[in-house]
N, C-alpha and C positions, 0 to 999 in steps of 0.2 A: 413451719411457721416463718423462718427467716424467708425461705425461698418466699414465700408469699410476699412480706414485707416487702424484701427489694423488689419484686416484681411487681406490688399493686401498690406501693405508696407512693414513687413517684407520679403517678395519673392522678393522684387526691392530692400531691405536694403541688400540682400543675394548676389544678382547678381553683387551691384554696390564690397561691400569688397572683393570677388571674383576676379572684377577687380583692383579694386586699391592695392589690396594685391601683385597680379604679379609685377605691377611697383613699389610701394612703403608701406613696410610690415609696417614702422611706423604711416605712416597716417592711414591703415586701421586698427593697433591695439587702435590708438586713438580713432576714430569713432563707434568702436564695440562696448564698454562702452554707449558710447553716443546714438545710437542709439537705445539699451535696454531701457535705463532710459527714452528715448522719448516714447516708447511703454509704461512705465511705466503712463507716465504722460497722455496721452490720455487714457489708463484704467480706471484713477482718472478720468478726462470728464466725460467718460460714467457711473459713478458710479452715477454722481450730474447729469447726463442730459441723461435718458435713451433713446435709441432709438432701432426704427426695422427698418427692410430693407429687400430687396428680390434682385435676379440677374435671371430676366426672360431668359426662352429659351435655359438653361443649363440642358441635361440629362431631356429635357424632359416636366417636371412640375417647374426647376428651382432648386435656394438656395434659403433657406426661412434664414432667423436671428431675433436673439428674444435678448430685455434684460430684465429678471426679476432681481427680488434679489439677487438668488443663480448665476444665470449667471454673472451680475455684480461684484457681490463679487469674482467669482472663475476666472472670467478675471482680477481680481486686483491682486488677488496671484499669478498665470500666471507669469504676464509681471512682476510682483517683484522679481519672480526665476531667470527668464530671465535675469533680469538688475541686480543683483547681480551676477548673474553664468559669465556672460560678462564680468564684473569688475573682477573676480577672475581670468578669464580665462589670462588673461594680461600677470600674473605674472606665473601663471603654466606653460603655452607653451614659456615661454619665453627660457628656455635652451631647446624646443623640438620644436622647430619652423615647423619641417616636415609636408607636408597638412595642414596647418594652414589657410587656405585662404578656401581649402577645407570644411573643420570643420564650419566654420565661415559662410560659406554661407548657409550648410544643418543646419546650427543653429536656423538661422532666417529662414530659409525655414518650419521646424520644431515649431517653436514660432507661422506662419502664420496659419499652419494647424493644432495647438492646440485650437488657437484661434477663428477659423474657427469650431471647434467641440464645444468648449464651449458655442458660440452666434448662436447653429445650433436653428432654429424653427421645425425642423422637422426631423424625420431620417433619411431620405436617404441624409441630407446635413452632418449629423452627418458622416454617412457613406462616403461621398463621401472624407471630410477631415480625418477623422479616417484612409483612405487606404493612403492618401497622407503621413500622418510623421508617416506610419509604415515604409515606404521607405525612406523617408529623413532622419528617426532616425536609421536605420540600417548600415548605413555607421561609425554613433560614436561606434557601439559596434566595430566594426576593424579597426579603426583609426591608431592600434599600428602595424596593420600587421603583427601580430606575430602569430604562429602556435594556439595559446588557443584562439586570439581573432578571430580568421577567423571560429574556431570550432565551439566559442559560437555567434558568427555574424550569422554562420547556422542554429544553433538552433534558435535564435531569428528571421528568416526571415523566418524559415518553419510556428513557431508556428504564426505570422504576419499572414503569406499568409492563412493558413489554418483559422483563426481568423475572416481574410475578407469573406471567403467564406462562415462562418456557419451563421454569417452577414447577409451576402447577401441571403442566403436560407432561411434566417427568415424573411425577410423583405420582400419577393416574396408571401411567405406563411400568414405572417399578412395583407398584402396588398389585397391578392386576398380573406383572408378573413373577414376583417374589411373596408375595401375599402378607406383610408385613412391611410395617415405615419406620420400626423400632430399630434404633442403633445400632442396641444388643444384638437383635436375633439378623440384624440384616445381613453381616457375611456368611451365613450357614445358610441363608432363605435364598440368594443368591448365586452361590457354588452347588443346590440342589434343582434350582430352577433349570427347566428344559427349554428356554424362551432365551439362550444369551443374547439373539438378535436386538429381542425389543430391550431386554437390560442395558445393552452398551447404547441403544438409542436415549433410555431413558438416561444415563449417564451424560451423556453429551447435551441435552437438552436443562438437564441441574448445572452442569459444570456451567453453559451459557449463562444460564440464568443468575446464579450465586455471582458468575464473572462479570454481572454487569454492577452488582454494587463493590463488587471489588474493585473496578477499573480495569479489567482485562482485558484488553485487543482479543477482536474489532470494536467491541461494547465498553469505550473507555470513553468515549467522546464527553460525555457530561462533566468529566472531572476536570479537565486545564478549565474549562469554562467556569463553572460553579465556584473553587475555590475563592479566585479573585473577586467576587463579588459578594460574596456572603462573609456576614462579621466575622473578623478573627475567632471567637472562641469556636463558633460554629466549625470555622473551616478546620481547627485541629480537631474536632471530634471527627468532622465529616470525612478527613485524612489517615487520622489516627487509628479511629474504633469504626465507625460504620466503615470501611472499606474491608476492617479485620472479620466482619460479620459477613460478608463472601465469602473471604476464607475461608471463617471457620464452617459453613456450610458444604464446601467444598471438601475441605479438610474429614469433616465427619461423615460425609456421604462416599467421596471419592476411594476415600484410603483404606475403609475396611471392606468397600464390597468390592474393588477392582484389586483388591490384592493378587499380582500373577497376572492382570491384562498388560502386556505391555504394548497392546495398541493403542490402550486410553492412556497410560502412561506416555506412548510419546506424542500423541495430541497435548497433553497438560505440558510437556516440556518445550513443543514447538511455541505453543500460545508464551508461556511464560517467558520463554527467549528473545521472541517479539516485542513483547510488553516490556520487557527488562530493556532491551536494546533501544528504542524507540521513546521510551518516558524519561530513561537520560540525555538523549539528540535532543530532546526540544525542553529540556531544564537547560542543557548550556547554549540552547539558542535565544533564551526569554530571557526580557530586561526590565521582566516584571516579579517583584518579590516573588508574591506569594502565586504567580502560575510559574515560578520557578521549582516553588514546592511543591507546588500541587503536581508537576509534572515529575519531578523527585519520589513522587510518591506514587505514580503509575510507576515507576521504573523499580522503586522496592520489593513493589507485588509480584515484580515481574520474578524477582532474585528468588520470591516467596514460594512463587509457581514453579519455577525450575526446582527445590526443595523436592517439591509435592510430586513434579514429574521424575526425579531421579527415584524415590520413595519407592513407585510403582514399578519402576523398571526393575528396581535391585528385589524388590518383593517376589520378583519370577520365577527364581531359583533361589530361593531362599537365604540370599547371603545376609546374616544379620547386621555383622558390625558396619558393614557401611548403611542399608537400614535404618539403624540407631541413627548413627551422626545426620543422614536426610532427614531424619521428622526431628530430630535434636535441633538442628538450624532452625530448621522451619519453625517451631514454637518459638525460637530462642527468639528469631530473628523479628517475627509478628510481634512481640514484646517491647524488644526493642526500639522495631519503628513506629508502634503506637507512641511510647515515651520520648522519641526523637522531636516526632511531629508536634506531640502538646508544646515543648520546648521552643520549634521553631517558631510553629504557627503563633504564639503568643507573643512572640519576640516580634516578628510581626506588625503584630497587635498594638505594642509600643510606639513604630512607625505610623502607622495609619492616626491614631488620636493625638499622636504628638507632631508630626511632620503635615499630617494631610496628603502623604501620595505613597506610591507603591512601584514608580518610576527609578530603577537605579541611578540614572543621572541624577534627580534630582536630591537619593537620599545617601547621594558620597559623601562622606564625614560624619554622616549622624551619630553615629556611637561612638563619638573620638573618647569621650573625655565621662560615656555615662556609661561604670563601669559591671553593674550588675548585669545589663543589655547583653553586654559584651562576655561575660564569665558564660552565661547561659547559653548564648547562640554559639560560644565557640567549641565549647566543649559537647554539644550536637553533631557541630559542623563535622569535628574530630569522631565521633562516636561513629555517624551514619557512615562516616568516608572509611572505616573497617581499619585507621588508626591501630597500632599494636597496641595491648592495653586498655584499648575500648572495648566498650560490649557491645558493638556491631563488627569488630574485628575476629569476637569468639563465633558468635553465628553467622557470618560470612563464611571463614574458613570453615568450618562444619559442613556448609553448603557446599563448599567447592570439594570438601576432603570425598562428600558424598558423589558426586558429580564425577570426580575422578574415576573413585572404586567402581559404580558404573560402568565407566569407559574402560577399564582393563576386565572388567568379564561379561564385556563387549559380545564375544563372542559367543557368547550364551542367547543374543538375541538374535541372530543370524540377519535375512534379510528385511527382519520386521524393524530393529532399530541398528543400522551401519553403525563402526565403530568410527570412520572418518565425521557421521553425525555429531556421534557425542562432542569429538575433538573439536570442532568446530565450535560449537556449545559451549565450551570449557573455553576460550580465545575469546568470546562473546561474553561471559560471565565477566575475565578477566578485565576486558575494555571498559564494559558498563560501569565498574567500579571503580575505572580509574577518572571514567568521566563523571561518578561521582563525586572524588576529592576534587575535580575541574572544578566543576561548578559550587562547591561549596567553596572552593576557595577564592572564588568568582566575587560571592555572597561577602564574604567576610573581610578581602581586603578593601572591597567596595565599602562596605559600612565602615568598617574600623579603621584602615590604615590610610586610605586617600585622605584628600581634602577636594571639598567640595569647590570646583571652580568660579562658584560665587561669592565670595568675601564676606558679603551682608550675611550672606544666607547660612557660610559655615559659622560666623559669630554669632545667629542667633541657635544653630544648635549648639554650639561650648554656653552658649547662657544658660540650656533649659537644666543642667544639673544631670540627674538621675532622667529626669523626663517623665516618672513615672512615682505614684506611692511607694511607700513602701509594702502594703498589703497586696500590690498588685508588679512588684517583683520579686517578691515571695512566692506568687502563684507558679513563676518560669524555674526563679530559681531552686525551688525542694526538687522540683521532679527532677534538673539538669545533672542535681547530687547524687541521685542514684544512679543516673548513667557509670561511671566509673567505679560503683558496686559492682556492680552488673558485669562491669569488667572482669572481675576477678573470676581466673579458668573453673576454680575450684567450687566457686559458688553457683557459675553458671553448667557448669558437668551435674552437679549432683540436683539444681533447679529443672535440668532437661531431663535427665536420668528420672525425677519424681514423677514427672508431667507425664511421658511419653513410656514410664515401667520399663525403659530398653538401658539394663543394664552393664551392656555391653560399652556406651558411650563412657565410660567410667576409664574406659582403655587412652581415651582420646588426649592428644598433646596438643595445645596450641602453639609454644613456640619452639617445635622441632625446625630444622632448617627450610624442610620441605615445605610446610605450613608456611612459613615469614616470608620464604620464597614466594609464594604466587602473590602475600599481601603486600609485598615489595615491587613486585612487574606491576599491581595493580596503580601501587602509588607514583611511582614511576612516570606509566603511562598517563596518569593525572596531572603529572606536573609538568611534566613537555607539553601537552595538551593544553595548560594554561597559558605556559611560556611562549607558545608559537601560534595557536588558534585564537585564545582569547584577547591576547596583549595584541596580536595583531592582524587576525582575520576580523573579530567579531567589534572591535575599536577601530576609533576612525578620529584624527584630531582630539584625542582624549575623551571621545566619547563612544558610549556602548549602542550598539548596532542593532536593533531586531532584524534577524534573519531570518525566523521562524517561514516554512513555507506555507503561511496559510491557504494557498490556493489548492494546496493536498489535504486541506482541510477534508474526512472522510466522512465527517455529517455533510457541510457543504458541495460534496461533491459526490457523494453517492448516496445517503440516507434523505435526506431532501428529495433532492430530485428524483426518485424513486418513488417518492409517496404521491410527488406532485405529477407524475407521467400516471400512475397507477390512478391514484381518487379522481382526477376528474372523468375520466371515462364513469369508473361509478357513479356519482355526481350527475352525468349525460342520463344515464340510465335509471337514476330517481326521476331525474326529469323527465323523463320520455316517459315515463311508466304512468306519473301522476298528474302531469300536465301542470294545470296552474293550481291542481289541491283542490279541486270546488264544491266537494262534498263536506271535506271538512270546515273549508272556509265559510261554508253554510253551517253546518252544526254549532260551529262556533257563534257566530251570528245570532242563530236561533238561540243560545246559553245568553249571551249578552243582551238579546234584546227580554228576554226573562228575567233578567235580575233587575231591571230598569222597571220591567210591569209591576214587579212586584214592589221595589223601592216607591213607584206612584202610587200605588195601592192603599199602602199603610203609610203614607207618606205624612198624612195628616194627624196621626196616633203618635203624639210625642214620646211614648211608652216602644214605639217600635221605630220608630227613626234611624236611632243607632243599629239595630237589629239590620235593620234593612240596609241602610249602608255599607254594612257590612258585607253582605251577601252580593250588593253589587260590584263592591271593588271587590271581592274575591272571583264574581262570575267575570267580572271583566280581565282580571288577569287569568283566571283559565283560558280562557275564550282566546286571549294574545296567546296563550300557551299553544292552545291547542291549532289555532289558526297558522301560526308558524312553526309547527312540528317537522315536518319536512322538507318547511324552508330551511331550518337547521341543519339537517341532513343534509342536504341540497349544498349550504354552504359549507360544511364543515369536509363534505368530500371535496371540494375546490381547493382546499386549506386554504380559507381565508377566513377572516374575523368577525364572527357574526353582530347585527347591530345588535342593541341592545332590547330588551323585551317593551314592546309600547305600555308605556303608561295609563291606568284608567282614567277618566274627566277628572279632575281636580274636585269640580263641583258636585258628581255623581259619588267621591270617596269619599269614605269615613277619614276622616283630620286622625285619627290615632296609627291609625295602619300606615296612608302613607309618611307619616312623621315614622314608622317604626321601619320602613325601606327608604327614607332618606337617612337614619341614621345609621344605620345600616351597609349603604350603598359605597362609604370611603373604606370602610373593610374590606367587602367583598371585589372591591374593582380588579382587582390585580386576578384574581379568579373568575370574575364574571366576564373580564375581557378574553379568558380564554377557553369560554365554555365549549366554542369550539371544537377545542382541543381535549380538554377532558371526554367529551362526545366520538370523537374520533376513537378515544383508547379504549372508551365501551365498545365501539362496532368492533375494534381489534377484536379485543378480548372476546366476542362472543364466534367471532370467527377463528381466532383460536381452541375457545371449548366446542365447537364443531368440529376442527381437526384433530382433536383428541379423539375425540367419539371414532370417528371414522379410522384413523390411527388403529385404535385397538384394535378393529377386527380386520387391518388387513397386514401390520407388522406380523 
């Protein structure tokens, strides 16, 4: 019963503000708050009172739902993102009210089918919520309707779509050769299977897929894009929790059936090394807030994936205690950077409705003098930068302690993973994190300690106070509180220890010398890195530099042009096949001039008038349907923008209908200008479940 609630009241929480938003937008911003903090409260239930649950006769075999420990626990920080991003959202849209009702409803829609993935018992329910808030969250990345966010709303709906399908081709492939998608029975259905080939295929095709809502190199691209342009609350969920829903996809699939591959293991440590290296290069090259963070938080997943890949490896030969401390991190750590991100992204949030920009030059000084701003982002800054005493300090070191133990029984993996690899790995983890405290400290003296080189500009921020309610630094500041809980060794050992049953981690010291050691090189390296690169590679006359190489941009220069060399050849060969269409564009014709005979017909029967009008604006919009069916095609393999569908005679519609697609039509614009594009990810997609088919029977 709980599981159900959290799972199916947010889609009726969504529906109802949706409508009471149209009639009355005060009572639905009251209720938004409210109804977070109720998801909140029933997460706490299921925390003290676990239960499972199934929904027969859905897709087949059903939804299965489980609560263990880490489920329980990752549904608490869920619904606390949630109920805090709610409460902040109050005061953010309050001068931008535009789709608010909109936003509001795909929120909770989005809350429903996160939490639908986190209490999944088995994959394919994983799967079936995982496709739900790729779609319900794609609306907040172009919420602003502006030209960059409808760009990066693209990119984030391609790599979505494409993300379901590698999914989906993995889970056809582990199913038909493990015979089973159930959690439980999958590492025994797995280690009996005779099929390891198509297994480790199907493996690699979940890992992609899971890795593209994760942000995981090569399939990261949508994340620096999306953050900056989607509202603050949005981009800490979309940071926080939707990226943790790879993970944990990942996490759940990866960990129990590859236990002992240390091939798949060091594909997940190469990828994540990447992503770790590469998401902090282009945080401390960005001099944009929040693609500072959003690129901070590729780099976290990356720290995440390294976890996950050390996990596998140490799984080989069975060494537990390091084991323990690899998946120890890793949950500690996915916790941690959900609660970072809510912190930062909201702080944020502050900038953008009180300043108006996201430009560091222009927001030097802003938190001089407004001190909650300031408590919250700093004690983040300090948390994520793995700070002694933070609780990103205890799951960093865990991470490395794992990462270590690894590399000294090195040679247990012979020529499949080098011991000079790991080492190499372990130097790269080290750096990454030092360019973490860089660029937070980048962040922080930028806001807090400068002064703004304009006079006017830094006296009217020491005017604005606080800058914000108090309800809405309340939303930053509870969560920033528990960060230095979370600190404590003792609470986070026996929190890992619950999550993860590895009671081995109970062994573990955080400030032995060895441990303060590597978080010492890290901060170190952080802070020469500020001192010599920031202050004076990445500034110039006191101001901050974008260096970013965009022209390595790997959408721009290789997923782009890729699609654009490949579809128009297809595109050629619609055409060449169909000519100018003239069968259809006759059946069409023949539909249209039919709805016209008959509108003349009865045209005199006042009693059928409406009737008849009816039938012809709908025969006339078919008929433009059907007439430009393959011009569709046609253009949408060009990747270009299709026009728009012709409209029927004005005089020949029914006045209700088209008054009901002109009202209509400022909704859908932002979608219908890219039907194109949705068009293109059906042809994928069905050329994808063709290569499953054929897949199966020749892996």
């Amino acid at each position: 019963m709980i599981i159900a609630a959290l799972v199916g009241l947010p889609f009726l929480e969504g529906i109802l503000l949706y409508m009471i938003g149209r009639k009355n937008a005060g009572l639905r911003d009251v209720l938004s708050p409210i109804f977070g903090f109720a998801g909140l409260l029933l997460s706490v239930l299921l925390l003290v009172l676990p239960a499972d649950g199934s929904v027969p006769g859905i897709l087949t075999y059903g939804l299965s739902f489980t609560s263990d420990p880490f489920r329980r626990v990752y549904c608490l920080i869920t619904a606390l993102m949630w109920a805090f991003s709610a409460l902040f959202s109050r005061e953010y849209f309050r001068h931008e009210p535009e789709h608010l009702s909109r936003f509001l409803m795909l929120f909770f829609f989005t809350l429903g089918a996160t939490q639908g993935v986190m209490l999944s018992g088995d994959v394919m329910t994983s799967f079936v919520f995982f496709e739900i808030l790729s779609f319900t969250s794609f609306p907040w990345v172009i919420h602003e309707e502006t030209e960059g966010a409808v760009r990066a709303g693209k990119t984030y709906f391609f790599i979505a779509v494409i993300g379901g399908l590698l999914i989906f081709l993995g889970l056809v492939l582990l199913y038909h050769s493990a015979g089973t998608l159930s959690y439980g029975a999958l590492p025994e259905a797995v280690r009996l299977s005779e099929q390891p080939g198509r297994i480790f295929a199907a493996g690699i095709f979940i890992l992609l897929g899971f890795g593209c809502k994760a942000g995981m190199f090569p399939v990261h691209v949508w994340l620096p894009k999306a953050h900056p342009v989607a509202p603050s609350p949005a981009s800490a969920l979309l940071s926080g929790i939707l990226t943790k829903v790879g993970i944990f996809g990942i996490l759940m699939t990866a960990v129990p059936a590859f236990f002992g591959n240390t091939a798949f293991g060091l594909v997940v440590l190469i990828l994540g090394t990447v992503t770790m290296a590469l998401g902090a290069v282009l945080a401390l090259l960005s001099v944009n807030l929040k693609r500072t963070l959003a690129c901070s938080s590729m780099s976290q997943i990356g720290f995440i994936l390294v976890g996950i890949g050390s996990a596998l490896l140490l799984s080989s030969y069975g060494e537990t205690e390091g084991l323990a401390l690899a998946l120890s991190g890793t949950v500690l750590h996915m916790i941690n950077h959900s609660l970072f991100k809510l912190v930062l992204f909201l702080c944020s949030g502050v900038c953008v409705m009180t300043a108006h920009t996201l430009s560091l030059d222009e927001l030097r000084g802003f938190g001089r003098r407004k001190w909650p701003l300031a408590v919250s982002f700093i004690i983040a800054a300090l948390g994520i930068s793995g700070v002694p005493r933070g609780n990103g300090y205890i799951s960093k070191t865990m991470l490395h302690e794992g990462l270590v133990m690894a590399q000294e029984y090195g040679h247990e993996f012979g020529a499949v993973c080098p011991v000079p690899l790991l080492a190499a790995v372990e130097w790269i983890f080290l750096v990454s994190g030092g360019l973490t405290f860089a660029y937070m400290l980048k962040l922080s003296v930028c806001l807090f300690i400068e002064k703004n080189p304009d006079p006017a500009r830094q006296a009217a921020y020491d005017s604005q106070g606080m800058g914000e309610s108090w309800p809405s630094a309340l939303s930053h500041l509870l969560p920033a509180f528990l960060l230095p809980l979370l600190g404590e060794p003792r609470l986070s050992v026996a929190l890992a220890a619950w999550i993860t049953g590895r009671e081995e981690v109970h062994e573990f010291s955080a400030f032995t010398w060895g441990n303060l050691k590597g978080g010492l090189i890290s901060l170190g390296i952080g802070a020469a890195v500020y001192l010599v690169v920031v202050r004076h590679i990445l500034m110039k006359n006191g101001s901050y530099l974008d260096r970013t190489p965009y022209r390595l941009d790997i959408e721009d220069r290789l997923y782009r042009p890729l699609l654009l060399r490949i579809l128009p050849g297809i595109g050629g060969a619609f055409a060449a096949l169909f000519g100018e269409n003239r069968i259809s564009r006759k059946l069409a014709a023949a539909a249209l001039a039919l709805g016209k005979r008959i509108a003349a017909l009865f045209g005199e029967n006042r009693l059928l008038i409406p009737i008849c009008r009816i039938l012809a604006s709908f025969g006339a919009l078919i008929a433009n349907l059907f007439a430009h069916s393959l011009d569709f095609l046609i253009s949408l393999t060009k990747f270009r923008v299709i026009s728009k569908i012709e409209e029927a005679d004005p005089a020949e519609a029914f006045s209700p209908v088209a008054t009901f697609f002109a009202g209509t039509k400022k909704a859908v614009t932002p979608i219908m200008e890219n039907f194109s594009f949705a068009l293109l990810m059906t042809c994928i997609g069905i050329l994808v479940i063709l290569g499953v088919i054929l897949l199966t029977f020749v892996i």
